[in-house]
N, C-alpha and C positions, 0 to 999 in steps of 0.2 A: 216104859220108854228106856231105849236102851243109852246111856254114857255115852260120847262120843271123847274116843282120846285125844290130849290136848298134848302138843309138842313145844317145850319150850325148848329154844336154840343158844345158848350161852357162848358165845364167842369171845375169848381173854384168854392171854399167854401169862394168867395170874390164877393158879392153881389153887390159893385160898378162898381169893373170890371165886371162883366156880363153886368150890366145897362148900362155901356159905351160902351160896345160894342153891344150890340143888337141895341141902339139909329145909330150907325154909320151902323150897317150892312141889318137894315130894312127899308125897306121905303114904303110908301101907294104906293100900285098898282103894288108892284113889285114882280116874286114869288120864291121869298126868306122867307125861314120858319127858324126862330132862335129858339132853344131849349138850356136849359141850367139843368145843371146837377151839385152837390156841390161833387160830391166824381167819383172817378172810377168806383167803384161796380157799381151804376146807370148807370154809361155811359156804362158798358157793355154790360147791360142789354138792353140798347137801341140798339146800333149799331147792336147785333145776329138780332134782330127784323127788325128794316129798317135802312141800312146804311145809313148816312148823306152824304153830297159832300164833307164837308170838319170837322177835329175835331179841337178845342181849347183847349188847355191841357195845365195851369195853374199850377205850383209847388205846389199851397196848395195843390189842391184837392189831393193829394198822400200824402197818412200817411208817416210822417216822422219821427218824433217820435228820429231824429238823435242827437245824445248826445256824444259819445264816437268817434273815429277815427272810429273802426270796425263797428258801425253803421251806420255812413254816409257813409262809403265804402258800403255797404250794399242797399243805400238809393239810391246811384246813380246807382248801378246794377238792382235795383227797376223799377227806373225811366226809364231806358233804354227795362225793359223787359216790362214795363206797354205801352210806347207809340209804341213798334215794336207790340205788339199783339192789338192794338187801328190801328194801320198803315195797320192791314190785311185789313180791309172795308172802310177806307178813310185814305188820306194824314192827317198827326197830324200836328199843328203847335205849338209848345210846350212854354212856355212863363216859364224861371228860372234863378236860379241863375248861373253866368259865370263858375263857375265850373263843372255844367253838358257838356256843351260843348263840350267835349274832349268824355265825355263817350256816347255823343248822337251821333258821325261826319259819324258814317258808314251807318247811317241812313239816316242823311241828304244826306250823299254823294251818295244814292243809290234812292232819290227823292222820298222819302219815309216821310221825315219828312222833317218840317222848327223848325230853335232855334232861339229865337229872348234874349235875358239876358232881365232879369230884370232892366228895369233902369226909367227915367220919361219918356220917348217916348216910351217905348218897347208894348205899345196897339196898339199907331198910325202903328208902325214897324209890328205890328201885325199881324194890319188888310189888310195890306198892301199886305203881303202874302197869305191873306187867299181871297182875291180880286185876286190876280195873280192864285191861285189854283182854285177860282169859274170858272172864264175866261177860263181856258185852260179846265176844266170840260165840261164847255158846248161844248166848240171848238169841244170835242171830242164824244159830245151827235148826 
């Protein structure tokens, strides 16, 4: 039975983190294809074209630009409509700050999305999800 290759989609205008994660998520011989993308506009542009198995959605990559209360209420409605229309062609696994949370839960709750908060584990936590979402992809290939 032949492989089928898996695309994971990293989206982050944080060059380390992608590096950390493509190091954990590729390996020689295995067919797992990592792409990575520093903003949303890119990453749409990919997914219309070949959906990945699974996306990486990073809080930079999403212009924040949040300064005022009505901005960041704004940032997180952002956030929220950026990874449900990312969620149409592959599960997101979103990587932010703790107070998205509350504004991503109907997403998650609907297996739609993973929220992992920002913190010093939240890659390892990451990938962790995005290894649970490869696994259940193939299961279901």
């Amino acid at each position: 039975m032949k492989t089928l290759e898996q695309t994971i989609l990293l989206v982050s205008d944080d060059a380390a983190l992608c590096a950390a994660a493509r190091k954990e998520l590729e390996s020689p011989g295995s067919s797992r294809r990592v792409a990575a993308v520093s903003n949303v506009a890119a990453a749409r542009d990919i997914v219309v074209h070949a959906a990945p198995t699974v996306i990486l959605l990073e809080e930079s990559a999403v212009d924040t630009g949040a300064g005022s209360n009505a901005e960041h209420n704004n940032h997180e409605h952002r956030m929220e409509s950026i990874v449900s229309s990312l969620a149409e062609y592959a599960p997101v696994v979103v990587i932010a700050a703790a107070s998205f949370e509350r504004q991503l839960s109907a997403l998650v709750a609907t297996g739609l999305a993973d929220f992992v908060a920002r913190s010093a584990s939240c890659l390892s936590m990451a990938i962790d999800l995005i290894e649970e979402r490869l696994r259940l992809a193939a299961e279901e290939s």
